[in-house]
DSSP file (Angstrom, degrees, kcal/mol; ACC not computed):
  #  RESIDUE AA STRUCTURE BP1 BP2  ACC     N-H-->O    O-->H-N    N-H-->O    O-->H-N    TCO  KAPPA ALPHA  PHI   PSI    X-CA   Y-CA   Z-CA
    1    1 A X    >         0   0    0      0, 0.0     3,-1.7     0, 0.0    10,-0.6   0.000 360.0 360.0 360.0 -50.0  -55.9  -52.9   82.3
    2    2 A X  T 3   +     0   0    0      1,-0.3     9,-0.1     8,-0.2    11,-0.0   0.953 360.0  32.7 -49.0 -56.0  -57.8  -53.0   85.5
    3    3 A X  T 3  S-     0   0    0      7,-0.2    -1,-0.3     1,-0.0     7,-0.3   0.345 112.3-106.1 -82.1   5.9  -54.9  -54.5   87.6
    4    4 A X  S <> S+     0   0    0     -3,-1.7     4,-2.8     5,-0.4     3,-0.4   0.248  79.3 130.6  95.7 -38.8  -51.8  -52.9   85.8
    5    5 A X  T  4 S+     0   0    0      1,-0.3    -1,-0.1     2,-0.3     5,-0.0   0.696  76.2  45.7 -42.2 -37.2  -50.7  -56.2   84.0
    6    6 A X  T  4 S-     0   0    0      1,-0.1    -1,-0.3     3,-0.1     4,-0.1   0.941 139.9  -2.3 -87.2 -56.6  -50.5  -54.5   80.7
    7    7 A X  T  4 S-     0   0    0     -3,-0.4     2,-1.4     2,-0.1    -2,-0.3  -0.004  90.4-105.8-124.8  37.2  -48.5  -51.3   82.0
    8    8 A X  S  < S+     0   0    0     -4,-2.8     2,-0.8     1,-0.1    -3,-0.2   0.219  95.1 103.8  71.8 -26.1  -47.9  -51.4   85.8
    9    9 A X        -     0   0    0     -2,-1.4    -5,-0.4    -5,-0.4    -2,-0.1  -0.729  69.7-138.3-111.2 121.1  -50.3  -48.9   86.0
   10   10 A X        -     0   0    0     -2,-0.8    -7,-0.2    -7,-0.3    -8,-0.2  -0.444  24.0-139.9 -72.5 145.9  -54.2  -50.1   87.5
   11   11 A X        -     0   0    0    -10,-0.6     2,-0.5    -9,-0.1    -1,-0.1  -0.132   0.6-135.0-142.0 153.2  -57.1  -48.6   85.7
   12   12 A X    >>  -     0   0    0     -2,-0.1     4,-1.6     1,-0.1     3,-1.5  -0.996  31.3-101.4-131.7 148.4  -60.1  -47.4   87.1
   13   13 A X  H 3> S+     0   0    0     -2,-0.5     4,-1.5     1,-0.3     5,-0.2   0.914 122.9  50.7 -18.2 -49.6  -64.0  -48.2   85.4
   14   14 A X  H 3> S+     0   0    0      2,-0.2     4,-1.1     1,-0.2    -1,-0.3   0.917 112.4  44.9 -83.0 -23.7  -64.2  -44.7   83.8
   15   15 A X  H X> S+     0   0    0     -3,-1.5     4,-1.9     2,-0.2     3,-0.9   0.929 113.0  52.1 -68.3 -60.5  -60.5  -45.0   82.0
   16   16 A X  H 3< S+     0   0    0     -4,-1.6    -2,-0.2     1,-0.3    -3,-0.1   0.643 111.0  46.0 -48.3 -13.7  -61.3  -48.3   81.0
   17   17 A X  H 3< S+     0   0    0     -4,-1.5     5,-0.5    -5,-0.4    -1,-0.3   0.790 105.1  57.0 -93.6 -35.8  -64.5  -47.0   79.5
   18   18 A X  H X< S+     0   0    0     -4,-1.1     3,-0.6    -3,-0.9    -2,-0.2   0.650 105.9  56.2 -76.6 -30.4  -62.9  -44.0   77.7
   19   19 A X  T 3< S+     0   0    0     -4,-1.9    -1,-0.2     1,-0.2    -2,-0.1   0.870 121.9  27.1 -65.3 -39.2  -60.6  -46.8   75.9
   20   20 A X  T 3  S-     0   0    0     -5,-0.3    -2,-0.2    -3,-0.2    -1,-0.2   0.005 104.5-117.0-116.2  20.5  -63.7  -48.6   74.7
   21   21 A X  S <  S+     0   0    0     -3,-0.6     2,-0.3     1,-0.1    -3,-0.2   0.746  75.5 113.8  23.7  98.3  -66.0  -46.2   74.4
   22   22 A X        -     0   0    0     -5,-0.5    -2,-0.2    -8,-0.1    -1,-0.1  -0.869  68.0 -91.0 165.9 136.5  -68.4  -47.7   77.1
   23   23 A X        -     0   0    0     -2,-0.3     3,-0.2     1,-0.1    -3,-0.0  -0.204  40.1-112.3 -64.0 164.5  -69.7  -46.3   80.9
   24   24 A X  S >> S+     0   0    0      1,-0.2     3,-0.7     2,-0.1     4,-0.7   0.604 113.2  64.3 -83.2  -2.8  -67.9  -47.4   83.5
   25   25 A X  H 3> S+     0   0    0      1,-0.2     4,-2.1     2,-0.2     3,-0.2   0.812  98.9  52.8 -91.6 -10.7  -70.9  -49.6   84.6
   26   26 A X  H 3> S+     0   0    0     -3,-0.2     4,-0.5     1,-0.2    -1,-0.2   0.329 105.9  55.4-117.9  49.9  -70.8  -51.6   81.8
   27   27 A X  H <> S+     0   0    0     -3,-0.7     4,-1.9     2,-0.2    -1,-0.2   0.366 108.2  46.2 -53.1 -46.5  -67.3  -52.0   82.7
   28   28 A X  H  X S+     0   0    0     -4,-0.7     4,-4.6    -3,-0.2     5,-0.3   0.875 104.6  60.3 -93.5 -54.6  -68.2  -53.2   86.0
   29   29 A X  H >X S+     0   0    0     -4,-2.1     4,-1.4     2,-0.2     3,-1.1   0.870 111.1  45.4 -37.9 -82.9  -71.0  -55.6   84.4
   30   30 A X  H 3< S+     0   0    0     -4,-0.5     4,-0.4     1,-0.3    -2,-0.2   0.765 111.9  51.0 -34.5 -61.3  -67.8  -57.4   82.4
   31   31 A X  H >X S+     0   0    0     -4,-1.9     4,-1.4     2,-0.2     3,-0.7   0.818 114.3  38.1 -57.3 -39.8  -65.7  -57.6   85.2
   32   32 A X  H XX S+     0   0    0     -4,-4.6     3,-2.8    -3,-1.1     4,-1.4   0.999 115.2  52.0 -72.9 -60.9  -68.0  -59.2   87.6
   33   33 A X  H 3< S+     0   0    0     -4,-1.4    -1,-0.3     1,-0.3    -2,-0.2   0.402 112.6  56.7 -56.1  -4.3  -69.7  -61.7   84.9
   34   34 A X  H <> S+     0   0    0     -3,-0.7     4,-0.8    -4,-0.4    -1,-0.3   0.655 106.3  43.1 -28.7 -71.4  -66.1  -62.2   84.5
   35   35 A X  H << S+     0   0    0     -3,-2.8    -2,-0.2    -4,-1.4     4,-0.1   0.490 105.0  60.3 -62.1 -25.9  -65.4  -63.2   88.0
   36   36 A X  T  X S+     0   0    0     -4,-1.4     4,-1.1     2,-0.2    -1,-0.2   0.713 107.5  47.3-100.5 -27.3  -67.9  -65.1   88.4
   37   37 A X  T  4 S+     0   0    0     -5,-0.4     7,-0.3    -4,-0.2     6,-0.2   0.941 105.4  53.8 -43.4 -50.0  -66.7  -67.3   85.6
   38   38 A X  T  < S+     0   0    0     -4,-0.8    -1,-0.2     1,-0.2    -2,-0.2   0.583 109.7  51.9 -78.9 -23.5  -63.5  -67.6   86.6
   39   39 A X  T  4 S+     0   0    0     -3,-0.1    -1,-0.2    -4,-0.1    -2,-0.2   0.686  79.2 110.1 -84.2   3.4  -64.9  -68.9   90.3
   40   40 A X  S  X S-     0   0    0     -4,-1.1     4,-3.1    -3,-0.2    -3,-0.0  -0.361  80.4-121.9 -71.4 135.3  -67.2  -71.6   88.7
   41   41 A X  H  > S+     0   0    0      1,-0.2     4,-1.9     2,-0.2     5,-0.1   0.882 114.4  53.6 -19.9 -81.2  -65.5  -75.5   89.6
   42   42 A X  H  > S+     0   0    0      1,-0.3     4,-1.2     2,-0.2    -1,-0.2   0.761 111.5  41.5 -51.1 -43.5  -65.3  -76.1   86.1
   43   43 A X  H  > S+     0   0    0     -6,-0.2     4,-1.5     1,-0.1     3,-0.5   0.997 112.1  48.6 -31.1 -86.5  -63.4  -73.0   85.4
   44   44 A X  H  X S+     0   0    0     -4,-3.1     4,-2.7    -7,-0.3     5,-0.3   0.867 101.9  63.0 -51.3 -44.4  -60.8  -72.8   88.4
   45   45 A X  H  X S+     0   0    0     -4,-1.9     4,-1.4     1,-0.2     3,-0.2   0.909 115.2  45.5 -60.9 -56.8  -59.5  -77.2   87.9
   46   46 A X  H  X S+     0   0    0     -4,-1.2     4,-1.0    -3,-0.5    -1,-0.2   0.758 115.6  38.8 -75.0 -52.1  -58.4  -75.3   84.3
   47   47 A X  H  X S+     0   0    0     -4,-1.5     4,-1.9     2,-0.2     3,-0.4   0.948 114.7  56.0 -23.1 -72.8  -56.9  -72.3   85.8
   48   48 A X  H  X S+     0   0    0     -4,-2.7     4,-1.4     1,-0.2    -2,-0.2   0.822 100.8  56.0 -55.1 -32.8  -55.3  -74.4   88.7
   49   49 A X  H >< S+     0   0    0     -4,-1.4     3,-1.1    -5,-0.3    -1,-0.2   0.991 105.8  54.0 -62.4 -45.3  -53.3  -76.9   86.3
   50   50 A X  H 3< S+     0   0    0     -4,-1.0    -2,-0.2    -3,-0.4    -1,-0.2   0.902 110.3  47.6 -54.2 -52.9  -51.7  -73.8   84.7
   51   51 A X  H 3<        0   0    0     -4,-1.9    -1,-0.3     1,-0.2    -2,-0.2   0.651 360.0 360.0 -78.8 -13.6  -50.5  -72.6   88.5
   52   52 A X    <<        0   0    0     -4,-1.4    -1,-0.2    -3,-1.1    -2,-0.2   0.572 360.0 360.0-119.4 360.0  -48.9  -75.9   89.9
C-alpha cells in the first residue's frame, strides 16, 4: 500500500491508517520496525537469494 505495489497508487500514513483503523504514527512505528528488519544480515542473505 505504501509504495503502490497493490494498485499503482502510493499511500500516505493517514490512508493507510483509515484502512486499518489505526493513527498514522502507528503506521510509521510498523514501517520502520519493518525496515529495520528487513536491513538486519540475517534478513537481507534471505532477501538477496530471491533477487539473483
Amino acid at each position: 500500500m505504501r509504495f503502490g505495489l497493490t494498485d499503482g497508487q502510493p499511500k500516505n500514513f493517514d490512508e493507510i491508517g483509515k484502512v486499518y483503523s489505526v493513527t498514522r504514527e502507528r503506521i510509521r512505528q510498523i514501517e520502520s520496525k519493518t525496515m529495520s528488519k528487513l536491513r538486519h544480515p540475517s534478513r537481507s542473505q534471505v532477501l538477496r537469494d530471491y533477487l539473483d
